[in-house]
Every structure is written in C-alpha cells, then in structure tokens.
N, C-alpha and C positions, 0 to 999 in steps of 0.2 A: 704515538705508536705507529700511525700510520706513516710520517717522515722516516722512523728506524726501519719500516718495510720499503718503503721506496728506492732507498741508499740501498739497504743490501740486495734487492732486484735490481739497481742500476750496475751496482759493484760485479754483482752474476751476470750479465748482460756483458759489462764490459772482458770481464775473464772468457766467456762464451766466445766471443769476438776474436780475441787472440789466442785462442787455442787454436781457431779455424787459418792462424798462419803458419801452423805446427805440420806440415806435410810429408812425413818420410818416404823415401824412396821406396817403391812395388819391387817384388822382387818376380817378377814377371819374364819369362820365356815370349819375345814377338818372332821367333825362328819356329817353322815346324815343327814337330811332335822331334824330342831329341833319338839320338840311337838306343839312347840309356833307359827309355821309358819303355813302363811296365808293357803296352800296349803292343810294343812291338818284339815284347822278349816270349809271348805267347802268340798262340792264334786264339785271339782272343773272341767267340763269339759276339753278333755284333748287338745281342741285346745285352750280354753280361759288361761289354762297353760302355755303353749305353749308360746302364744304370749306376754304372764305378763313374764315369765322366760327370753324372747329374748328384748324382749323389757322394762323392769321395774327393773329386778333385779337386773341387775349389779349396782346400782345407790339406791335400798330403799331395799337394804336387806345385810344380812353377808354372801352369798356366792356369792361375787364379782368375775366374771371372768376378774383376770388382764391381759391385750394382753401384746407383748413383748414390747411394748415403755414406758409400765408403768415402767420399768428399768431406765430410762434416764430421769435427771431432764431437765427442769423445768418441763415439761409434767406428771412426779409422783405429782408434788408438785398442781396441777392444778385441778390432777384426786382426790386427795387424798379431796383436798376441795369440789371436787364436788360431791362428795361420800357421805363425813360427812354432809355435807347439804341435800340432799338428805335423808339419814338415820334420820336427826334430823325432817323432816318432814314427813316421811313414810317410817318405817320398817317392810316390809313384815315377818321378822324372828323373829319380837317379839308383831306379832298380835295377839298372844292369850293373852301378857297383857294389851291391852288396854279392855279400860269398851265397855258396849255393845254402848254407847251414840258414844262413840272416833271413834268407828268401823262404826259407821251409819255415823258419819260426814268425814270420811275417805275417806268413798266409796262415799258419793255426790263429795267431791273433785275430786276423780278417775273421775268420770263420768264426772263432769263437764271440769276437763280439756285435757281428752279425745276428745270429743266433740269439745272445743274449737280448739283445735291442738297444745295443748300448751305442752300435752307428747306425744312421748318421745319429750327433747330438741333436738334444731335443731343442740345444739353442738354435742350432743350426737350419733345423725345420719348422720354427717356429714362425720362422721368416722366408726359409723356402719350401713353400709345401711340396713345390715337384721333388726333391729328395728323399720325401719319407719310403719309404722303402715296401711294398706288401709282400703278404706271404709269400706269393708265389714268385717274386722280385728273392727274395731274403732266400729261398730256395734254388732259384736260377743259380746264382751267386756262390751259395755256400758247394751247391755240387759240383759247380764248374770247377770250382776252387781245390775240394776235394783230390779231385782227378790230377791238375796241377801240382799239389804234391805229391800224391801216389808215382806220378813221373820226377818229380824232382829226388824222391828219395830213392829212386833206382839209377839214378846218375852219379850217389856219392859212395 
C-alpha cells in the first residue's frame, strides 16, 4: 500500500512540475491608462477610482496586477480563466468602444451587482481582502454610478 502511495505522489509531483512549464501569455497593457478606459471617459472621483482600481480591475480590464502565485500552475491556469471571463463581460480598458446603449446597461449591471454583493467575487476576496468592498464603499460607487447614467441617458 504504501509503494502504490508513493508512485502516485511521485507521478503527481512529476505532473505538478510540468504544468509549471505551461506559461500563457498576460494580456497586460505596460502603456499608460489607454484613451479607451473607463477612467478617462468620466471624471471620475478619486475615491470612486480608487475603489473600481482595487477592487474591479484586476478581473475587467488589461492592466491586471499579477501577484506572485499567478507564476505557479494550476493557480495561473484558474486566474487566467477568470480574467478572460471577466473581460468578456466588462472591460474597463476598452469602455470607450462600447455604444452609449452597452455603457448605460453596463453600469445598471455595476450597480445592480454591487448592491446585491455579488462584486467583487467572494473568490476574489478571499485572497484579496483590500477589495472587499463596505457599505459605505458599495454606496460611494453605486451613487457615483447612478448620476453617470442619469447623464448618459440624456445624451441618447
């Protein structure tokens, strides 16, 4: 018994090992804040910044701050899905191409799952406590937001 455990912790061990040569490409912005991001298509106060930057970016925009685990699979291969899903549902780095419609339904999303507490994920803050959001955080945000569309839907 003990020999059929050793083998299969050697075998895991060895699989462990060559995952860690499995490196995909970041899809990372190293140029300044683009024209396209959200940050620059409002005035955005600097604590509602603030808390969209600690909490929202790393996960819906291209200047993802990788920590150092994101080195070591399976953990890359987890983060990297949960990025791209993220991004495929809100990318703050490419909010100046959506139409003014994408932008007003965007932000009820934000707001609506804001409110609910459904961002940030609880995976996400499980590991970054500076993201969790408090009330009065979750308020900053959801009003700021508010007003932002009240002006967007008097644009269209």
């Amino acid at each position: 018994m003990k020999k059929v455990f050793k083998k299969i912790a050697a075998i895991a061990f060895i699989v462990f090992l060559l995952m860690q040569l499995y490196q995909p490409v970041r899809t990372i912005d190293y140029v300044p804040v683009p024209a396209l991001d959200f940050m620059n298509a409002y005035a955005v106060p600097t604590k509602v910044e603030t808390i969209l930057k600690t909490s929202c970016y790393d996960c819906h925009s291209n200047t993802t701050n990788y920590p150092w685990y994101s080195n070591i699979q399976p953990a890359r291969m987890l983060m990297d899905s949960h990025i791209k899903e993220g991004k495929e549902n809100l990318n703050f780095s490419e909010w100046g191409n959506y139409s003014l419609r994408k932008q007003g339904n965007k932000l009820n999303e934000i707001s609506k799952q804001i409110k609910k507490g459904e961002m940030p994920l609880t995976s996400y803050t499980l590991i970054h406590r500076n993201a969790i959001l408090t009330s009065v955080q979750k308020e900053e945000v959801v009003q700021w937001i508010d007003k932002v569309k009240d002006s967007l839907s008097q644009k269209k």
